[in-house]
C-alpha positions in Angstrom: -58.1 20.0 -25.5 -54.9 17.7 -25.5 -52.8 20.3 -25.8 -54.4 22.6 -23.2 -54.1 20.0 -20.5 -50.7 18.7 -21.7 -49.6 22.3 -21.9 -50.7 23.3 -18.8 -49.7 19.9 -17.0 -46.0 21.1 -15.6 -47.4 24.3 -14.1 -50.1 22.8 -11.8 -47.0 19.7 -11.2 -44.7 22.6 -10.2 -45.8 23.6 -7.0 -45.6 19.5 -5.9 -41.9 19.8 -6.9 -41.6 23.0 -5.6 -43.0 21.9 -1.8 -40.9 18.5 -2.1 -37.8 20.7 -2.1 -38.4 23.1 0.5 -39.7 20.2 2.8 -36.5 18.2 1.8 -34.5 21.7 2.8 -36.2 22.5 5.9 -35.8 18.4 7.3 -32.2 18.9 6.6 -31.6 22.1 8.6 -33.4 20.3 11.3 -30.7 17.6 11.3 -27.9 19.4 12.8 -30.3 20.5 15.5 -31.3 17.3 16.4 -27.5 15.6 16.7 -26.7 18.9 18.7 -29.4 18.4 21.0 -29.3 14.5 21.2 -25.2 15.2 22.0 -26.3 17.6 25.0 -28.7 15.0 26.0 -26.3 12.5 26.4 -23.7 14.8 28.1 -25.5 15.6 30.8 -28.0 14.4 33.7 -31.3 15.3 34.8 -32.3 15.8 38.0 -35.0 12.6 38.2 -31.9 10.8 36.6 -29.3 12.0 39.7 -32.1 10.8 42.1 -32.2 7.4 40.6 -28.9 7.0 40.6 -28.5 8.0 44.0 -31.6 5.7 45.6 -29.7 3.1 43.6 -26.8 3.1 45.5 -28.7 3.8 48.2 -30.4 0.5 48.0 -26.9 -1.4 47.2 -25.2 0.3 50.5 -28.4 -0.6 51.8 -27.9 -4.3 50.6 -24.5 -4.6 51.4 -24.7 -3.6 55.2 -27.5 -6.3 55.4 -25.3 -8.8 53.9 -22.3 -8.0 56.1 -24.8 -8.3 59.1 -25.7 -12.0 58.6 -22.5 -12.7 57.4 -21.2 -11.2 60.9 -24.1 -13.1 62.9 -23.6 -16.2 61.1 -20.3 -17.0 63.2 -22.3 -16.7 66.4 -25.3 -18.5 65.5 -23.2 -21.4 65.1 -22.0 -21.2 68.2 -25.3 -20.7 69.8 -24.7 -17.5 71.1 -26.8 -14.3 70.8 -25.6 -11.5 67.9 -24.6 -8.7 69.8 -25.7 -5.2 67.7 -22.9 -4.0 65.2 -20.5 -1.6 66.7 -21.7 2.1 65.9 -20.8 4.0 63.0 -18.7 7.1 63.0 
């Protein structure tokens, strides 16, 4: 009985070295794939990230005029005069 099981021991074992090795082959050819894509990722921009980026600057154009604007009001206020409104863009 010994020998039966010990005989037939690396034939039922085979097919657990056998998967190991095509699992091992088939997460290595995914490997390229995977540096490929994350490179293309990285290269370029998606549309929800362009319209982030644009609202940001958006906001800080938006933040900078306001800044300017007190800054510009702030010489007349201490002279107790009114702000006139900024001079029109062109």
């Amino acid at each position: 009985m010994r020998i039966l099981i010990l005989a037939l021991l690396p034939t039922l074992l085979g097919g657990c070295v056998v998967g190991s090795i095509a699992s091992t082959a088939v997460d290595i050819a995914k490997i390229p794939v995977k540096v490929a894509s994350a490179g293309v990722d990285a290269a370029t921009t998606s549309q929800s990230e362009a319209d982030e980026k644009r609202g940001r600057a958006l906001r800080n154009a938006d933040e900078q005029r306001a800044r300017d604007e007190r800054k510009r009001c702030k010489a007349f206020t201490e002279r107790r005069e009114h702000c006139p409104p900024p001079p029109l863009e062109s």
